[in-house]
Kinemage of the C-alpha trace (Angstrom):
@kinemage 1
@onewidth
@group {chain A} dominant
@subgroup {mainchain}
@vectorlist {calphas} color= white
{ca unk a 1} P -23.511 15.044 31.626
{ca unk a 2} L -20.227 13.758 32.931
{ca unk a 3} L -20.145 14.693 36.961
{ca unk a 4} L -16.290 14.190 37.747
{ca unk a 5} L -13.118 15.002 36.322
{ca unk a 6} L -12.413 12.040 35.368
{ca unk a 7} L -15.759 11.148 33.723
{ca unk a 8} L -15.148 14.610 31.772
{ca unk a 9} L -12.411 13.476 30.818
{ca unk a 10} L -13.305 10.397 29.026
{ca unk a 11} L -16.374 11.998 27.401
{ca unk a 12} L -13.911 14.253 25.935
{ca unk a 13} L -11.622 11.253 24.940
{ca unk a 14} L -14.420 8.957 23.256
{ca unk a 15} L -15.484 12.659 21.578
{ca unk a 16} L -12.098 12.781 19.930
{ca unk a 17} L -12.170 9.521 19.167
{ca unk a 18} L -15.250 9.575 17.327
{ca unk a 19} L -14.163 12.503 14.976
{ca unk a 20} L -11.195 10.776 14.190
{ca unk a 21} L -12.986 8.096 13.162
{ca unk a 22} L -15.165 9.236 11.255
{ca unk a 23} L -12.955 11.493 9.103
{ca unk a 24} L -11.069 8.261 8.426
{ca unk a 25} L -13.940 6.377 7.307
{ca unk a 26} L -15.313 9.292 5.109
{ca unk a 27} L -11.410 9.126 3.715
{ca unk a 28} L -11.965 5.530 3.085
{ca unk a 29} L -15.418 5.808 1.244
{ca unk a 30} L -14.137 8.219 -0.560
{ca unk a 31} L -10.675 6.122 -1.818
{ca unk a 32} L -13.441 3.091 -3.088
{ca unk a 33} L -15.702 5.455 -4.654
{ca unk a 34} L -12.585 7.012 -6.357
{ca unk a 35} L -11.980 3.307 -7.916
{ca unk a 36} L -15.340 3.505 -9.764
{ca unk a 37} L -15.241 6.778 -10.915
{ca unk a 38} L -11.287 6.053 -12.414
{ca unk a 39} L -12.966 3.198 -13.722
{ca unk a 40} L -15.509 4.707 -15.828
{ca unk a 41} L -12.918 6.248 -17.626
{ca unk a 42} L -11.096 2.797 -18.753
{ca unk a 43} L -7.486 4.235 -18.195
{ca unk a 44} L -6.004 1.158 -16.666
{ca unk a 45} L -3.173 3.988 -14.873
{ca unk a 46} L -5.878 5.682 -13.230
{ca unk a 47} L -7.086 2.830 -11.807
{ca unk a 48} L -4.339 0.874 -10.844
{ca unk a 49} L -3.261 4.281 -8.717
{ca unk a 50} L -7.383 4.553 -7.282
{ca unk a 51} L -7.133 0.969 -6.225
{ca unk a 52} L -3.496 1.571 -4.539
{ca unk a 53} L -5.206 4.059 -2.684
{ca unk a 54} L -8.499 2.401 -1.501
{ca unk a 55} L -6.280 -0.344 -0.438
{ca unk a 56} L -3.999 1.475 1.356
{ca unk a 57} L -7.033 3.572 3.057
{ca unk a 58} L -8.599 0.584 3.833
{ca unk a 59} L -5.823 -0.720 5.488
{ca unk a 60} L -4.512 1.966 7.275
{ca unk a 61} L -8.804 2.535 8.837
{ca unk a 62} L -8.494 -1.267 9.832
{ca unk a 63} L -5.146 -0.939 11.819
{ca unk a 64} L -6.185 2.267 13.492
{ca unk a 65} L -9.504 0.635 14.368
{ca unk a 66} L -11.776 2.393 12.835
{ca unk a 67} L -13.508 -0.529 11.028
{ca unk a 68} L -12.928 -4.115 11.504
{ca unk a 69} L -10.061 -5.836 9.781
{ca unk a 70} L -12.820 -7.839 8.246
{ca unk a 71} L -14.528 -5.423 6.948
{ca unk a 72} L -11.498 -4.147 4.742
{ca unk a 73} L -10.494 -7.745 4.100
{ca unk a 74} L -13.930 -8.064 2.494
{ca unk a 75} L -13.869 -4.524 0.728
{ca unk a 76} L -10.389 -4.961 -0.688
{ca unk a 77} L -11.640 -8.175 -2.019
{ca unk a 78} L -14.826 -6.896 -3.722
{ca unk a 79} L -12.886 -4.208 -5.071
{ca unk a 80} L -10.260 -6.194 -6.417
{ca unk a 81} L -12.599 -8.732 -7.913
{ca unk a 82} L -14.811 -6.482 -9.528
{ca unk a 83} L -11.784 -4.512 -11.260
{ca unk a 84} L -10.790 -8.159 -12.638
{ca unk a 85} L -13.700 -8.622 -13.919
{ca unk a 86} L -13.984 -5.281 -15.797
{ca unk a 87} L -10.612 -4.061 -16.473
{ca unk a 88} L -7.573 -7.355 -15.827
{ca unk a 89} L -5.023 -4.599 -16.490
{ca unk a 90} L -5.665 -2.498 -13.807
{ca unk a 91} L -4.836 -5.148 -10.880
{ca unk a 92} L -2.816 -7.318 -13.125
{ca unk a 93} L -1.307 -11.248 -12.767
{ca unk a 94} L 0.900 -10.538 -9.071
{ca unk a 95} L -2.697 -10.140 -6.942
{ca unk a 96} L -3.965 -13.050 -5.730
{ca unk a 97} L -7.944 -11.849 -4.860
């Protein structure tokens, strides 16, 4: 229990905070579970615009701080790795992971 104003006051900061975060890592799960489920289907469109998105979720969480900019180094890696492996068309020749 926060005794001064200004101890209020940062509980209700790091409170904020911590919804904020979390709806933009729920947004990010969501973006890379969106690239398996577009992959299932095999259309190289869908997935190409599912991986745009991940990426650019991923991204945006690791320059808001959210999650480490390691952690969506790594992740955008995986992801584009594994959709080389499975589908080439998807990423195609310009992405260098």
């Amino acid at each position: 229990m926060a005794n001064t104003r200004k101890s209020t006051k940062r509980a209700d900061q790091a409170r904020t905070r911590q919804a904020r975060n979390t709806n933009i890592r729920s947004a990010t799960r969501s973006a890379v579970k969106g690239v398996i489920e577009a992959l299932k289907t095999k259309d190289a469109a869908k997935v190409k615009e599912a991986y745009a998105q991940a990426v650019k979720s991923l991204s945006k969480a690791a320059s808001k701080g959210a999650i480490p900019k390691a952690r969506a180094a790594r992740k955008v890696g995986r992801i584009t790795r594994f959709l080389k492996a499975n589908l080439p068309a998807a990423v195609g020749p310009g992405s260098k992971r």
